[in-house]
MIFI-585561 format. One record per residue (C-alpha): residue in one letter; x, y, z. Coordinates in steps of 0.001 Angstrom, whole numbers, padded with zeros to 6 digits. Layout:
<pts>
- A,X,Y,Z $
...
</pts>
This chain:
<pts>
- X,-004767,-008844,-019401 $
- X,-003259,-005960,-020546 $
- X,-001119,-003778,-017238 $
- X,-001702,-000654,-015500 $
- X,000153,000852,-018532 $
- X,-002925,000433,-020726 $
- X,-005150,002556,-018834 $
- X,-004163,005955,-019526 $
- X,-005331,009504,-018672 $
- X,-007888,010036,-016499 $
- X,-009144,006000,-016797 $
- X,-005398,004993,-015253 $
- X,-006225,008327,-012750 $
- X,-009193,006527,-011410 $
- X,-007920,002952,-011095 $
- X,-005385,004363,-009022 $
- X,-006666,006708,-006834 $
- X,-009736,003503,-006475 $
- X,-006692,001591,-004681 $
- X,-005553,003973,-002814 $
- X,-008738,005030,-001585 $
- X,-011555,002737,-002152 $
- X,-014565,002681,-001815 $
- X,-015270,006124,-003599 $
- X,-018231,008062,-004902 $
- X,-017548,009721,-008515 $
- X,-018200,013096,-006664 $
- X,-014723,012130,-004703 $
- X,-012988,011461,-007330 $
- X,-014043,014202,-009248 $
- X,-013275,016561,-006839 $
- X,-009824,014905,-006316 $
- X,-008968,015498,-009905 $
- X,-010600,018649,-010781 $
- X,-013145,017316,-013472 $
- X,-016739,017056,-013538 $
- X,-018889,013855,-011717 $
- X,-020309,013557,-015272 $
- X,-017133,013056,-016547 $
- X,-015824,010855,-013923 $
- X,-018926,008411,-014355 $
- X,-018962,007865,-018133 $
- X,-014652,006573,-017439 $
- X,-016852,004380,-014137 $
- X,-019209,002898,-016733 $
- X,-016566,001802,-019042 $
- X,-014408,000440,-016460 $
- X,-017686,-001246,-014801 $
- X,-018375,-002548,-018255 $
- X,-014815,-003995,-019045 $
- X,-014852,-005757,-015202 $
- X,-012342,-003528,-013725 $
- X,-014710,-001817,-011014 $
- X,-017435,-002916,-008695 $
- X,-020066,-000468,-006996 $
- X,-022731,-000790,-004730 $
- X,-025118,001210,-003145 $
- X,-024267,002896,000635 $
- X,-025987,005326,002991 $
- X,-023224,008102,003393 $
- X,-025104,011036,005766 $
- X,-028198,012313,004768 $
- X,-030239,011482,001825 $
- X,-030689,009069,-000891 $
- X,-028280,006076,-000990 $
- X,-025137,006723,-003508 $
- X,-023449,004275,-005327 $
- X,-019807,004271,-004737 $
- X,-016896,002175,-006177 $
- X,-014017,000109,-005644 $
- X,-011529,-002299,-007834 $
- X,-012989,-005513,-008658 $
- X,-010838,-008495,-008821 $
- X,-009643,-008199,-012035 $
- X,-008626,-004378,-011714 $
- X,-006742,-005530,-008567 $
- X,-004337,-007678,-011231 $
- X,-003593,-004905,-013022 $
- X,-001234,-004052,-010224 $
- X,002124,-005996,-010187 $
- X,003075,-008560,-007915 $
- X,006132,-009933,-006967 $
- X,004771,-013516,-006214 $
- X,002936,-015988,-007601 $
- X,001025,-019670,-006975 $
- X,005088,-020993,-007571 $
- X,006315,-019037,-004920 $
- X,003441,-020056,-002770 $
- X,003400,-023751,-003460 $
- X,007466,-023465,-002725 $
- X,006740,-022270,000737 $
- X,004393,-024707,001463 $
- X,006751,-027042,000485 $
- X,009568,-025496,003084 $
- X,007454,-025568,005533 $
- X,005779,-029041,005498 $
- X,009475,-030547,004768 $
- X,011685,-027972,006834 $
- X,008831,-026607,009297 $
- X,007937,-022942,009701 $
- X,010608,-021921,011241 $
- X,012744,-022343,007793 $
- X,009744,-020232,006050 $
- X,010544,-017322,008621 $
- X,014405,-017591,008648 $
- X,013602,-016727,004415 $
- X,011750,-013888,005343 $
- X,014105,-013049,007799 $
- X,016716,-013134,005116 $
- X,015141,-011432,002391 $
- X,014845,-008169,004630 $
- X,017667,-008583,006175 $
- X,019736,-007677,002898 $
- X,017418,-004600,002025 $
- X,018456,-003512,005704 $
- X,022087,-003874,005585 $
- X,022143,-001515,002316 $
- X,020094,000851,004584 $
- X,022030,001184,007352 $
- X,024843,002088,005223 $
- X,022794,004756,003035 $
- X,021037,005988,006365 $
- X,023906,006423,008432 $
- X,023564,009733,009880 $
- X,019891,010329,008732 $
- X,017074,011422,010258 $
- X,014025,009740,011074 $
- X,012444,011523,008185 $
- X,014990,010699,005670 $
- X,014857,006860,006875 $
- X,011054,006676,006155 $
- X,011319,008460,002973 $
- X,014579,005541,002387 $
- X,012041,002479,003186 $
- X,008773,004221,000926 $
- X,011328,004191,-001821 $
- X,012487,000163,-000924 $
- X,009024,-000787,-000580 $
- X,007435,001349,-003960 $
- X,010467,-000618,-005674 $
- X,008767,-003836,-004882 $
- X,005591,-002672,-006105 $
- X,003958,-001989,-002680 $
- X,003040,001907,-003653 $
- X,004087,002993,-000485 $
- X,003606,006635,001161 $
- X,004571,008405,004089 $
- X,002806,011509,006191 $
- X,002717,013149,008747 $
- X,-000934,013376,010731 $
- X,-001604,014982,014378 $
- X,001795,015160,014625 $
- X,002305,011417,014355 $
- X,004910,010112,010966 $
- X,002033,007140,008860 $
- X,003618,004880,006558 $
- X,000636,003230,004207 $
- X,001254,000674,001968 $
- X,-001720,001051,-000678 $
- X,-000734,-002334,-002785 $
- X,000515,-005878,-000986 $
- X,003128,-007058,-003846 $
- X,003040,-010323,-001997 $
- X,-000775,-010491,-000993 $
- X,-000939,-014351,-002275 $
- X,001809,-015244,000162 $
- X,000999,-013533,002676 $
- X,-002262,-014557,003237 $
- X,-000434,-018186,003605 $
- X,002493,-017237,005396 $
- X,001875,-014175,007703 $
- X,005267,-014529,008793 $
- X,006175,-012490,006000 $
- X,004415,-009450,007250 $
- X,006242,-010082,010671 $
- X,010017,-009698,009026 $
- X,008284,-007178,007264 $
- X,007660,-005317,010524 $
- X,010769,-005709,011756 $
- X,012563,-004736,008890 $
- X,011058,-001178,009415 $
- X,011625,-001079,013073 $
- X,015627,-002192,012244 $
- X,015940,000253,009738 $
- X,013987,003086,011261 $
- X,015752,002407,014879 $
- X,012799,003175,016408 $
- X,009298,001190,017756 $
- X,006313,001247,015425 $
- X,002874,-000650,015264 $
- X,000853,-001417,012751 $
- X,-003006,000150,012504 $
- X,-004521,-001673,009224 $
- X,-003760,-004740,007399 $
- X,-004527,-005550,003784 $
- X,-005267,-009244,004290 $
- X,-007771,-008540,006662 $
- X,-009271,-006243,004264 $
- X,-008386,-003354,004784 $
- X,-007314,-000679,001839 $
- X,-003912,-000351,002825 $
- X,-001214,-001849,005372 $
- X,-000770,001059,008020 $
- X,001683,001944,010508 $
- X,001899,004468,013134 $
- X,005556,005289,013822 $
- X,007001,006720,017140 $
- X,009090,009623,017344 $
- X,010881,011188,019671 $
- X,010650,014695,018381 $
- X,008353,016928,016674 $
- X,008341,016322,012921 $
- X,007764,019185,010709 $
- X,009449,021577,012684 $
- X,011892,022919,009896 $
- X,008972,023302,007343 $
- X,007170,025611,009748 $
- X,005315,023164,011535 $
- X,003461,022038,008025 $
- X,002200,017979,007477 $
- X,003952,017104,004287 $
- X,002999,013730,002451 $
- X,005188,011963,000294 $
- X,004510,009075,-002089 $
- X,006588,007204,-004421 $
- X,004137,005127,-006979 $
</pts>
């Protein structure tokens, strides 16, 4: 199956605002990208039609049911992955040979060297400038990561798990990941929503100890690297 890459236009528009933000109505999506709901739904049928999408019917307020949409399974493999079964089947390996304890010490490791290149970058950045640092890291790896600001709390959202197949073996993977962010941010964070557990995104609320947004007038700015 052909990549994200073969879905242009407004079809490669859709797939990915359907993972970040799924499920959707076509009036949401129209509205995010400025084109009619008519339009949006004849690029839905196709992509219905090919396998890409799902949709079912939900009660959203008032009225009749709507139908609203998210990635099927095989739209979901049109984003990249770091992982496969091999990688998998080598873990399980480690850990029925070595124990799990050898499986997190990997983890451990792997992080470890994205941090050390960190802390040298990030020196004498700010809190702001580190988050912005790890979305880059982690949109490298293919984890289309984003931060925010929201009621004056900094959100870091990872829309894609790179290493969803592994990590719904070997959690411990999201635990280095975890502290991997609290190393490099230097400060306490805690995570809100987790992909393998269903959710859209992973989600983390990070503490600060000062108001952010202060030097762009007190403004929420988002920033995503995809």
């Amino acid at each position: 199956m052909p990549g994200l890459a073969g879905h242009r236009g407004l079809r490669g528009d859709i797939l990915l605002e359907l993972k970040r933000a799924q499920p959707s109505t076509a009036k949401e999506l129209a509205d995010v990208f400025g084109v009619s709901a008519n339009a949006v739904r004849r690029h839905l049928k196709e992509l219905e039609v090919e396998g890409l999408i799902e949709y079912r019917r939900e009660q959203r307020g008032t009225g009749a049911p709507t139908n609203t949409y998210r990635l099927g399974a095989n739209g979901e493999a049109l984003f990249p992955t770091q992982y496969g079964q091999a990688l998998t089947d080598v873990l399980a390996y480690v850990a029925q040979h070595s124990g799990r304890d050898a499986v997190r010490a990997m983890f451990a490791q792997r992080f470890r060297t994205h941090a050390e290149r960190l802390q040298v970058e990030l020196a004498d950045a700010t809190l702001e400038d580190r988050v912005a640092a790890v979305v880059r890291v982690l949109s490298e790896q293919g984890f289309m990561a984003a931060w925010s600001v929201e009621d004056d709390q900094l959100r870091l959202a990872e829309h894609h798990c790179a290493v969803r197949a592994v990590a719904e073996q070997f959690p411990e993977i999201c635990a280095a990941e975890a502290e991997f962010l609290r190393e490099v941010l230097q400060i306490d964070l805690q995570r809100d929503s987790y992909i393998p557990d269903g959710c859209n995104a992973c989600e983390y609320t990070i503490a600060k100890p000062a108001r952010v947004g202060e030097a762009n007038g007190g403004s929420a700015p988002t920033n995503e690297e995809s």
